[in-house]
Structure formats: structure tokens, C-alpha cells
VEXDREN-2710 file (C-alpha; in Angstrom, 1 decimal):
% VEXDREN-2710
k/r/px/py/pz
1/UNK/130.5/73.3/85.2
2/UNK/133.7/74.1/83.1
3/UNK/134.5/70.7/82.6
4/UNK/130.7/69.7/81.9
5/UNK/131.2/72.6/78.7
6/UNK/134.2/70.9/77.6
7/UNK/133.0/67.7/77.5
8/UNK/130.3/69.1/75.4
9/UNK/132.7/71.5/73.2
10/UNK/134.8/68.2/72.6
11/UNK/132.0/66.0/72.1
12/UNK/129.8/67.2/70.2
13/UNK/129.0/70.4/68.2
14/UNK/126.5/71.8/70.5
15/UNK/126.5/75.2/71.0
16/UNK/127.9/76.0/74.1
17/UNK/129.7/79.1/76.2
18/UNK/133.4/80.3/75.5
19/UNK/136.0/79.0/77.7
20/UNK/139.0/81.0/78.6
21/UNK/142.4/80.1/79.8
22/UNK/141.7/76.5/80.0
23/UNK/144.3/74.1/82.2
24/UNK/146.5/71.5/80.3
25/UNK/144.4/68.7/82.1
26/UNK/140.9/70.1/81.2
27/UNK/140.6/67.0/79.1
28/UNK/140.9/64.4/82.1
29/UNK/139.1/66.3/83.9
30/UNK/136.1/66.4/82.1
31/UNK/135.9/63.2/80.7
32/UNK/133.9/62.0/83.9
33/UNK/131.3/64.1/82.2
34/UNK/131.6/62.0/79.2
35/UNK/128.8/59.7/79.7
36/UNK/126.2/62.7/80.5
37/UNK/126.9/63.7/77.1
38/UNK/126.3/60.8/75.8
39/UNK/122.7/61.1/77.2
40/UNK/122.5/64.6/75.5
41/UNK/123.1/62.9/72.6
42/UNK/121.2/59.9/72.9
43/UNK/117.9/62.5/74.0
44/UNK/118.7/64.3/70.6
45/UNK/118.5/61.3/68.6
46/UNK/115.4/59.6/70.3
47/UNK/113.4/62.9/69.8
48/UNK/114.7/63.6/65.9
49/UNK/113.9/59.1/65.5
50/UNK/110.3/59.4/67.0
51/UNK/109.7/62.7/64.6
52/UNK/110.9/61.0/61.4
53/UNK/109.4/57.5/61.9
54/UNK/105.8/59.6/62.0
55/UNK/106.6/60.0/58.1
56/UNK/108.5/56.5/57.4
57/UNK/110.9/54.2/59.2
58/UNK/113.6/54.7/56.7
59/UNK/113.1/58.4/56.9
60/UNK/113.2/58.6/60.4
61/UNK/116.8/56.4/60.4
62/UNK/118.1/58.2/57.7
63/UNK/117.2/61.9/59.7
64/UNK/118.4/60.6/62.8
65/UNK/121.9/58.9/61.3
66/UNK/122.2/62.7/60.1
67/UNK/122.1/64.1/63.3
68/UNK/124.1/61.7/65.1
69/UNK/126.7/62.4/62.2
70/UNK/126.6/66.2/63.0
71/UNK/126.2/66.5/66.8
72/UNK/129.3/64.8/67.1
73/UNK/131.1/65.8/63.8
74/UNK/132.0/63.0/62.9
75/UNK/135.0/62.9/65.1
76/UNK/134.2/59.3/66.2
77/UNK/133.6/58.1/62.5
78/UNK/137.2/59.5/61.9
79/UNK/139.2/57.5/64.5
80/UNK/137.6/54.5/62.9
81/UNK/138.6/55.1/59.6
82/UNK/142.2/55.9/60.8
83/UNK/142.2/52.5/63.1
84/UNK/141.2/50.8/60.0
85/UNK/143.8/52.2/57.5
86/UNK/146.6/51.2/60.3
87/UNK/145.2/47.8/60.7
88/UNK/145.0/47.3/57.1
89/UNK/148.2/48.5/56.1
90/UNK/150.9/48.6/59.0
91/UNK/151.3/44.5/58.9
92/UNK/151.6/44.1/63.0
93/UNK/154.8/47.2/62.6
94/UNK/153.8/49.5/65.9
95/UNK/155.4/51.8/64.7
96/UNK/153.8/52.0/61.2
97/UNK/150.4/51.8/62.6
98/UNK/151.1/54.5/65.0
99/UNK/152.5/56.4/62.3
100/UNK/149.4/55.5/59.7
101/UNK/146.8/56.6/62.1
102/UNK/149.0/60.2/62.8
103/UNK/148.4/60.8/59.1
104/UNK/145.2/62.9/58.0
105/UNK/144.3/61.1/55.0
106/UNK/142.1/58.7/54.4
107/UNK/143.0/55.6/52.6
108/UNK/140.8/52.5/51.2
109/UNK/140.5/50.8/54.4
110/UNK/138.9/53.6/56.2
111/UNK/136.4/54.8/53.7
112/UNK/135.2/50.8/53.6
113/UNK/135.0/51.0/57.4
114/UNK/133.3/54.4/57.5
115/UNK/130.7/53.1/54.9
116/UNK/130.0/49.6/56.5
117/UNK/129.9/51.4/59.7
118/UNK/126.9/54.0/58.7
119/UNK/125.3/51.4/56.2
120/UNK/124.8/49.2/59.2
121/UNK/123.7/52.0/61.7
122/UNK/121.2/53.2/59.0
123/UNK/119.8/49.6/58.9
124/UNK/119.7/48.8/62.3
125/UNK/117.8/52.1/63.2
126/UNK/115.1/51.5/60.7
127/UNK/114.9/47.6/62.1
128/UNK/114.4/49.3/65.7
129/UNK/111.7/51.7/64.2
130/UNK/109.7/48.8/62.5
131/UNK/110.1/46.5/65.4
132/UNK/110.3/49.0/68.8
133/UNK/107.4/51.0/69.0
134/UNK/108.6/53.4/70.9
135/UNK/112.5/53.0/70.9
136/UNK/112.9/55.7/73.0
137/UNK/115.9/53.5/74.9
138/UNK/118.0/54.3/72.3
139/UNK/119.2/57.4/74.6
140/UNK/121.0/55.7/76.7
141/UNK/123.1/53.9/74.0
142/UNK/125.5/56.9/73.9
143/UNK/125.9/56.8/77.5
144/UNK/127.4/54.1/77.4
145/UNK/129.5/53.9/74.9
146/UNK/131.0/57.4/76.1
147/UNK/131.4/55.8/79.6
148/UNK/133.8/52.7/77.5
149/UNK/135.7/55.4/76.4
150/UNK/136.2/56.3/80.3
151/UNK/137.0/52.3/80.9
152/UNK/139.2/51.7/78.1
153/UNK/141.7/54.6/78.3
154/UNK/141.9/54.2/82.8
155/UNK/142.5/50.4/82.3
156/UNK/144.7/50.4/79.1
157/UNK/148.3/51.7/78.5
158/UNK/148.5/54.6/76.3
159/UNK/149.8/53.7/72.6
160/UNK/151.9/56.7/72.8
161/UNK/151.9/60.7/73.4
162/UNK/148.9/62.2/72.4
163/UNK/145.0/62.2/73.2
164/UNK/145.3/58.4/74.4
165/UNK/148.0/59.7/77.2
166/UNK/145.8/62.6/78.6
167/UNK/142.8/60.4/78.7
168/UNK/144.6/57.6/80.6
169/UNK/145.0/60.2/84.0
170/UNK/142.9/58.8/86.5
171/UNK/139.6/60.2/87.2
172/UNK/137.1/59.2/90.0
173/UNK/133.4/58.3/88.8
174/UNK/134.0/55.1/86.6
175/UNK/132.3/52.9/89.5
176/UNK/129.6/54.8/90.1
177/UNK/128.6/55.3/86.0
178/UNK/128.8/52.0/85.7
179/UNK/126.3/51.1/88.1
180/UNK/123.9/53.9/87.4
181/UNK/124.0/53.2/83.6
182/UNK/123.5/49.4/85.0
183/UNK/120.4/50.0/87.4
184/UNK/118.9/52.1/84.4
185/UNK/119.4/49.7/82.0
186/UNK/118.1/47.3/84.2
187/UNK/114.9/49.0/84.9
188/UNK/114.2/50.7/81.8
189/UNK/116.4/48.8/78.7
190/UNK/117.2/45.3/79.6
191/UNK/118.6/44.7/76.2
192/UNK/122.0/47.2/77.2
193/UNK/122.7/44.8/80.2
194/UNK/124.5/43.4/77.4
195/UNK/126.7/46.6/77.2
196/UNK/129.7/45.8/79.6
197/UNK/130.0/42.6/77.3
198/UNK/130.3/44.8/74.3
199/UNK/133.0/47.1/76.6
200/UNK/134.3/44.0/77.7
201/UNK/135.1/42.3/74.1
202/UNK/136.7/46.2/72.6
203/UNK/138.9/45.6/75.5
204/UNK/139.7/42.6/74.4
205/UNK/140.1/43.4/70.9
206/UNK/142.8/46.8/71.9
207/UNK/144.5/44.5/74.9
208/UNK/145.6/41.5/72.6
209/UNK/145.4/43.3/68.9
210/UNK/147.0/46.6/69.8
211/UNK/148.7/46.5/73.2
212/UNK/147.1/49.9/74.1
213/UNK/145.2/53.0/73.4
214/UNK/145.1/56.1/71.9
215/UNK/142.3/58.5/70.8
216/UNK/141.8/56.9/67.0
217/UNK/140.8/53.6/69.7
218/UNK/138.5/55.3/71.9
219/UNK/137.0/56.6/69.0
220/UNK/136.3/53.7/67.1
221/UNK/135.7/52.0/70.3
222/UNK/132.8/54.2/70.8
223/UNK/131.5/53.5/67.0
224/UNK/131.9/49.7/67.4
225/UNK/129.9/49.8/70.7
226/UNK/126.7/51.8/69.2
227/UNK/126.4/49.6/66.5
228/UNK/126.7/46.5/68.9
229/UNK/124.2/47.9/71.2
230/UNK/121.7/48.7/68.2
231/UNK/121.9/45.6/67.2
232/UNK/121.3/43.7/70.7
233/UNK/118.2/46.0/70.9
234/UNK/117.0/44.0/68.1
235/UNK/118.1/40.7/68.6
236/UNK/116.5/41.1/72.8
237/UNK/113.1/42.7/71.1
238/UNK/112.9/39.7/68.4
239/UNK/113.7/37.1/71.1
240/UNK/112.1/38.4/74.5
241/UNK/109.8/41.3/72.9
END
């Protein structure tokens, strides 16, 4: 149950119990509770989506983009925008992009990430509104994306000391998430069977772009796969609807 309250605590803003005198591998260990989260998250934002789409699509995309935004705290949304400042700045230097995304501010090419990222995440929700009548599926989105996190930083060498290298400690779990998430998505969501494709090709991207991983990657990795999974909701309803 500790590590289940630290995923949360890390996760998400959530309120949650104290925890005292917490071990130096607390974060490892708890990350095989990431993709549970993820479907705490994805519950939250189904149920505030279904609310504000009573009143308007756009208003229910807008009021759920707000609460995906605070439930996590943004903490995602700021790997991205630190990934893209480092990509658009260090010129293939390693060690300049490690440095770049190490430094707290945000330059031009994270605030354009950060804003193409939510423009298209406020789109796509109000598409899935108008066309989904109940997108309810939406929930296990999250999951998901949570449980990449789990695959990229176990199969991935860490980019150097930091969040990256505590997340790359084995954990047990990562075979049997991805075949829950798989039967579920099967049964309930066909349109996320796409998922380990979208897994697959941010693997790609940090294997052959970046050599590695670190927490700004997992981060953004988690962004990018939302916004790739909205969208294939879409595209499968438009197609095979």
C-alpha cells in the first residue's frame, strides 16, 4: 500500500496519506503501480468529460483538459517542454542537451511544444465528444501511457544520474500490465490495440534520437502517447464506428 500512495503522491496531486521515512528505492518500487494510476486518472477525466459535454462539447474538453492539467500538475507537460528546448537547441551535443534539460527555465521551444501539445489535446477531446457518444474509454488512455513509462525506462539505458536511473531498476509486472491493458482494450476499446504501436514508435524515437532515457523522456513520452491515443480514438470511430 506504501508504494500504491507514492505512485499517487508522485503522480498526481491527489490527496493522499503522509508517508514517513521512505527507502531510497520507493520510486522503483512503486512504479509497478503506475499504470493503476493512470486509471485513477483516466476515471477522473471520463466523469468531469461526460459532465461538461451535457453543457457543450467544447466546454466539456476545455473542463476536462483543466483537470487533466491539475491532477497531474503538469509535471508531464514540463518534461516535454524541457525535451523540446534540448532538442531544439543542443545541436546532437549530449552533453548540452543533458545539460539544457537540467535547467529550470523554459525557453522558445518548450513553450511552442507545451502549447501545440494542449491545443491539440483540447481539439481532439471535443472531436471524441462530438463523435463518441459516450467516450467513456478515454480512461484507460492513461493506463497506458503510465504503463510506457514502465517499458521505456526497463528497456532503455538511463541518459544519466537522476530520475531516468532510479526508474530503470527492474521491477516485476511489465508482462502482466501489458496483457491486462491488452485484453481490456480488446474487449472494451479496440481503438487502444493501437497503443503498443504508439509505445513502440517513442521507443523508437528515444533508442535512435537520444540513445537513452531520463525522467524529461518518460515524461514527454507519456504526453506524446495521450495525444496519439486520442487521436486513434477518432480516426478507429470515423473508420469502423
Amino acid at each position: 500500500m506504501r508504494h500504491l500512495i507514492f505512485a499517487l503522491q508522485f503522480l498526481t496531486r491527489l490527496p493522499t496519506p503522509a508517508l514517513k521515512n521512505t527507502a531510497p528505492d520507493m520510486l522503483s518500487k512503486s512504479k509497478i503501480w503506475f499504470p493503476f494510476v493512470g486509471l485513477i486518472i483516466g476515471c477522473s477525466l471520463t466523469l468531469t468529460l461526460s459532465l461538461g459535454a451535457k453543457i457543450d462539447p467544447w466546454f466539456g474538453a476545455l473542463l476536462t483538459l483543466l483537470c487533466w492539467v491539475w491532477i497531474t500538475g503538469g509535471i508531464h507537460i514540463d518534461g516535454l517542454a524541457d525535451l523540446a528546448d534540448a532538442l531544439g537547441a543542443a545541436h546532437r551535443d549530449p552533453m548540452r542537451l543533458l545539460a539544457i534539460m537540467r535547467d529550470p527555465h523554459v525557453g522558445s521551444f518548450g513553450v511552442l511544444a507545451t502549447g501545440l501539445l494542449l491545443i491539440s489535446k483540447l481539439i481532439l477531446l471535443m472531436l471524441l465528444v462530438r463523435e463518441i457518444p459516450s467516450p467513456w474509454m478515454i480512461a484507460l488512455i492513461p493506463a497506458w501511457a503510465r504503463y510506457g513509462a514502465m517499458v521505456w525506462s526497463q528497456t532503455l539505458p538511463p541518459l544519466g544520474p537522476g530520475l531516468g536511473e532510479q526508474f530503470s531498476q527492474k521491477s516485476s509486472g511489465l508482462p502482466l500490465w501489458g496483457l491486462g491493458l491488452l485484453c481490456v482494450s480488446w474487449l472494451l476499446a479496440p481503438a487502444l490495440l493501437f497503443a503498443p504501436a504508439a509505445l513502440l514508435i517513442w521507443w523508437l524515437f528515444l533508442k535512435n534520437r537520444l540513445r537513452g532515457m531520463n525522467g524529461d523522456c518518460l515524461g514527454a513520452g507519456i504526453e506524446i502517447t495521450e495525444t496519439m491515443l486520442l487521436a486513434a480514438m477518432i480516426v478507429f470511430h470515423k473508420f469502423y464506428g
